[in-house]
Steps between C-alpha positions, in 0.01 A plus 500: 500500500825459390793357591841699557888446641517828701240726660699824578295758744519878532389702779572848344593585160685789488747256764476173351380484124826537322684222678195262432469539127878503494523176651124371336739616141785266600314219635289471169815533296620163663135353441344564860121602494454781760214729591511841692149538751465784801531367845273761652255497217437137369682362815432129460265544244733475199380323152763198527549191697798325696762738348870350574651789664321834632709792573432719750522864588528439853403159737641548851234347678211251444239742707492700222078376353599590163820296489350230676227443273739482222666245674162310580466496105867420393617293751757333265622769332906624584497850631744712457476854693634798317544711790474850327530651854879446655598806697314557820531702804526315840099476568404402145740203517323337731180492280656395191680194683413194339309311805354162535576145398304571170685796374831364599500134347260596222621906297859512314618815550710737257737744679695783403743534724690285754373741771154413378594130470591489896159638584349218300692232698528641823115499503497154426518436131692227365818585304342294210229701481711836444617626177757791486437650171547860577236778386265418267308847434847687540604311209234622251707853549794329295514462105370324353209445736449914572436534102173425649431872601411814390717749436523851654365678235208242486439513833476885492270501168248278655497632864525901403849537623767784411799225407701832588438544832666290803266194536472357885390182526282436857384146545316537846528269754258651791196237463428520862402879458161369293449221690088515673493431862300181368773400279776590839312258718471218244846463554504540884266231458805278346743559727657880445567694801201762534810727661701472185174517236375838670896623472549406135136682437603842640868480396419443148226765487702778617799382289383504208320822588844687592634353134220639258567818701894446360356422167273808499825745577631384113522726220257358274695644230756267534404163619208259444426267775360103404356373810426130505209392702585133657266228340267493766455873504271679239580838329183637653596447838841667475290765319254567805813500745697736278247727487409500895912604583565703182160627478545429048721292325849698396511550113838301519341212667386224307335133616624228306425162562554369121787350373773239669680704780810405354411699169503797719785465684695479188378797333486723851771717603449396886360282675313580858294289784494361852601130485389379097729274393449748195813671645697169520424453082592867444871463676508205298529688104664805700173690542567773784242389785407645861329415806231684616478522886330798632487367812726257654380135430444232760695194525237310393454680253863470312622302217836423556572431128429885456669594770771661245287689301543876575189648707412828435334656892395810437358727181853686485645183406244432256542784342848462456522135373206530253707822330809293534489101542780271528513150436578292772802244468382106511595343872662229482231277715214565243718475207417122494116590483489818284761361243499105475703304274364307246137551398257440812153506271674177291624349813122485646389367161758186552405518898150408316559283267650272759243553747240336168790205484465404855126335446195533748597636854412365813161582585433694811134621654446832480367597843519827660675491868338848603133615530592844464449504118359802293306484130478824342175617388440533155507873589843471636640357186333736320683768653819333537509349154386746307734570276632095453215379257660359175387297212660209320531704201735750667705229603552354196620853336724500781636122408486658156734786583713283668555284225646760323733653669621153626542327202 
């Protein structure tokens, strides 16, 4: 078992593998040893011991079995919390607030924003423990780091695309829609409001129903539609529901989960969803990008960050904006997040390098304050993770590929 500096861990792929061989590429280049694992899949069973630094997708709270065993295992190691998630609506703060002594004196924190930065600290993390770096992953859409990517006409050779037509990119964002009744009450059973989970259940089902019936009124003739499943949702399963509201799948219509989303937003012509931060990336190169809100969302529901970001209400609309999109002028208040100075990906790497300077940390027991915990079944994150397995040798093409367009 050997030995390394930094244990990096990836939830999903599609989200989180650039950034992670990105930074793995400029770690090494200084002489750091780092190794990528899966949190759901190897969880704390990863071929190293007492790494120096783990970074984390996510660690807002110690309850969370997987994260704790980790923590049972590497109690000395520095963590530092990547925090790929940063814009929530009002009810989804509250579960992604870092809670409990653990969390707070224990996880470093990168931020993107100083909106996202206040969150941190008004929940109770130290100032210390917050880095403002800006965006990591909406960096990789800048040269030279978006060299990385296919190109349009790749992307159309290998996927069966007319490069001709008007591409519209869809990464979904209705996961409650496929969510079991088994899988609703799990999280009842942590705390969420059975009102709010049976509300998010039957307003995301008959949202996205009233879209693919948008989608469907399309010439196919003239526009080819990528929709991107989240992680945690399989192509099958958006195939089945498809096929129950539009009774077949529309020629024009095709399920994509492949590729970095960010490859797609730069080669689409626009960019649709209900809340994906998606949007936020396309505004960000001065990719044309809508709202979809069939149906008026609830305030819990809302992510003020997006708040901007024209919705389009009914299938007129649609219509209208898909023959004719416009691309929506940068507010001033996310200016700071979608177009940092500097370069946020090297700031993290010297956010990292001093985190390794500062020695072992203070040791804290890793102790869950709440009974209410949940382990997935191997079934579960099956289903959930289906699409995240990776070996070592397509990370190092990856570091490979990185090399070269970075030196």
């Amino acid at each position: 078992m050997k030995k390394v500096d930094v244990l990096i861990y990836i939830e999903h792929v599609a989200r989180e593998i650039l950034v992670a061989t990105v930074t793995k590429y400029y770690l090494e280049r200084e002489g750091f040893s780092v190794l990528i694992e899966s949190l759901p899949l190897k969880k704390h069973n990863v071929a190293c011991k007492n790494p120096r630094l783990i970074l984390f997708p996510y660690f807002y709270t110690i309850d969370n079995i997987v994260l704790r065993r980790i923590a049972e295992r590497f109690p000395d190691s520095v963590y530092l919390n990547f925090n790929y998630e940063q814009f929530f609506s009002r009810l989804l703060s509250k579960y992604k607030a870092p809670k409990g002594d653990y969390v707070l004196n224990k996880v470093y924190h990168l931020s993107w924003s100083k909106d996202f930065s206040r969150f941190l600290s008004d929940n109770g993390v130290k100032r210390d423990h917050i880095f403002e770096v800006g965006s990591l992953p909406l960096t990789l859409m800048r040269t030279p780091y978006s060299n990385i990517f296919k190109t349009r006409n790749e992307l159309a050779k290998e996927y069966n695309l007319d490069s001709e037509k008007k591409w519209i990119f869809f990464p979904e964002n209705y996961a409650w829609a496929f969510l079991t009744i088994g899988e609703i009450m799990a999280r009842v059973r942590l705390g969420y409001s059975p009102y709010f989970a049976i509300y998010n259940k039957l307003f995301y089902v008959k949202s996205y129903r009233r879209v693919l019936l948008w989608l469907k009124s399309l010439n196919p003739d003239e526009f080819e539609i990528i929709l991107r499943p989240r992680p945690a949702i399989s192509s099958d399963e958006h195939a089945v529901f498809i096929k129950k509201t539009l009774k077949h799948l529309p020629q024009s219509l095709h399920i994509i989960r492949e590729e970095d989303m960010r490859a797609w937003i730069l080669s689409n012509d626009v960019i649709i969803s209900s809340i994906s931060t998606g949007l936020l990336d396309a505004i960000s190169v001065s990719k044309p990008s809508y709202r979809l809100e069939p149906f008026k969302t609830a305030s819990h529901l809302r992510v003020e960050a997006m708040a901007t970001i024209p919705k389009l209400t009914d299938e007129r609309k649609f219509i209208s904006a898909m023959h004719n999109p416009r691309v929506q002028t940068l507010q001033r208040e996310m200016a700071s997040i979608l177009a940092p100075s500097g370069d946020p990906i090297v700031k993290s790497i010297i956010v990292i390098k001093n985190l390794l300077k500062k020695g072992k940390p203070i040791s804290f027991q890793a102790r869950s304050s709440s009974k209410r915990v949940h382990e997935s079944s191997d079934k579960e994150i099956k289903k959930r993770f289906s699409s995240d397995y990776f070996d070592q040798r397509y990370i190092d093409d990856l570091t490979r590929k990185w090399r070269k367009i970075l030196n």
